[in-house]
Every structure is written in structure tokens, then in C-alpha cells.
N, C-alpha and C positions, 0 to 999 in steps of 0.2 A: 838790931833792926835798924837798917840805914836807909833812908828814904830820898828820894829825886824830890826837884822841884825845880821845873825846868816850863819855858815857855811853849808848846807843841810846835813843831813845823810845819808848812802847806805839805800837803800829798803830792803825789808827783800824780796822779788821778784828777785833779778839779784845778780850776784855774783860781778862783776864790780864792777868800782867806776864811771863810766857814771855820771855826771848832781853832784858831790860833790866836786866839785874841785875851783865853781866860790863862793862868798860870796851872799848872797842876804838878800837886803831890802824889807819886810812886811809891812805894818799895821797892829797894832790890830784892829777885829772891836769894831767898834763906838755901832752900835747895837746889838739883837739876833738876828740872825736868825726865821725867824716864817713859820711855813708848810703854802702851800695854801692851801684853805679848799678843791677845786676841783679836786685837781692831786695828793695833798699832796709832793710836790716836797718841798724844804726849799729856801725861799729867803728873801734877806735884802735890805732896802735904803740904805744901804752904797757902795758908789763907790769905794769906796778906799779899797775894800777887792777884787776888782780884778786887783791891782796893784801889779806888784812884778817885782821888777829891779834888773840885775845881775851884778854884778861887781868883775873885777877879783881881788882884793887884799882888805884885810877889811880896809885899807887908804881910798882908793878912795872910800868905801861904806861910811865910817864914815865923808870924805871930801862933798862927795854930800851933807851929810844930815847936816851938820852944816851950807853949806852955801844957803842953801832951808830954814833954819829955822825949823827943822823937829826935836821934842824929842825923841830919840829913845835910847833902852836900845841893849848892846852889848853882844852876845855870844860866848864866845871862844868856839872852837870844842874841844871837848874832844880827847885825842891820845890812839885809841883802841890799846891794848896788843896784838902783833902777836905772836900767838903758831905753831913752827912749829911742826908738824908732819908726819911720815911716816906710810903708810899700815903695814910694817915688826914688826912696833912698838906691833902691835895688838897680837904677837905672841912672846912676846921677855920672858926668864925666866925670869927676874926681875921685873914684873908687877907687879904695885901696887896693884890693885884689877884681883881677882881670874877670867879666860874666864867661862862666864857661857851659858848656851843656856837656 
């Protein structure tokens, strides 16, 4: 039973940073997934893939999981690049590449 514990990313859906701010603990599943044959929806025997525990600081995510006995592998968030930019930029004479329509 091998558990994540990884920082969430933005959605590529909302411009925010909503729901990426806590750490959270995963499991990998144990099994595949397999379609029913009737509905074709996907489902597992595994309980532990609708586990997910939030925790604010990766201490305490990484404190729970050692003292649960839980192996889990650690993900640092990566630190995205901010570019600022301006509209006026779109117009400025020293543009790197030529306005074209």
C-alpha cells in the first residue's frame, strides 16, 4: 500500500489557485480498473482509491504517514515561472516577432 503525497496543481479550468494551496495524501491503486460489462462505467475492489486526506503543511502529511505505517513517495511542487505582461506590450516598436494578422 504505496501512498502520494504531492502538492495539487491549478486546473487548466479556473484561473485561481482554489484547492492548491493544502498537501494531500493518495494511494496508488492496488488494482486496474475494469469496465462493467452493462453500463460500461470503470470500477475497482480497491477501497483505498477513494481515500484522499488533506493536510496543510507536507510535515504533517509526511508525520501522519510514518506514524500509520503507510510507504509513501514524496512530491515537491514545482515553482511555475511568472511572466509578467502588459496589453501595450502587443504594440510596443521593439517586438521580438513581427504583428501579423
Amino acid at each position: 500500500m504505496l501512498a502520494r503525497i504531492y502538492k495539487p496543481a491549478k486546473t487548466a479550468m479556473q484561473s485561481g489557485k482554489a484547492r492548491t494551496r493544502d498537501w494531500v495524501l493518495e494511494f496508488e491503486p492496488a488494482t486496474a480498473r475494469v469496465p462493467d460489462p452493462l453500463m460500461g462505467w470503470t470500477s475497482s475492489t480497491d477501497m483505498n482509491g477513494q481515500v484522499r486526506l488533506e493536510f496543510e503543511t507536507r510535515d504533517e502529511a509526511v508525520a501522519y504517514a510514518q506514524s500509520n505505517g503507510i510507504a509513501f513517495q514524496l512530491f515537491e511542487p514545482r515553482e511555475h515561472k511568472l511572466i509578467l505582461k502588459a496589453y501595450a506590450d502587443n504594440f510596443s516598436v521593439d517586438r521580438k516577432e513581427p504583428w501579423t494578422h
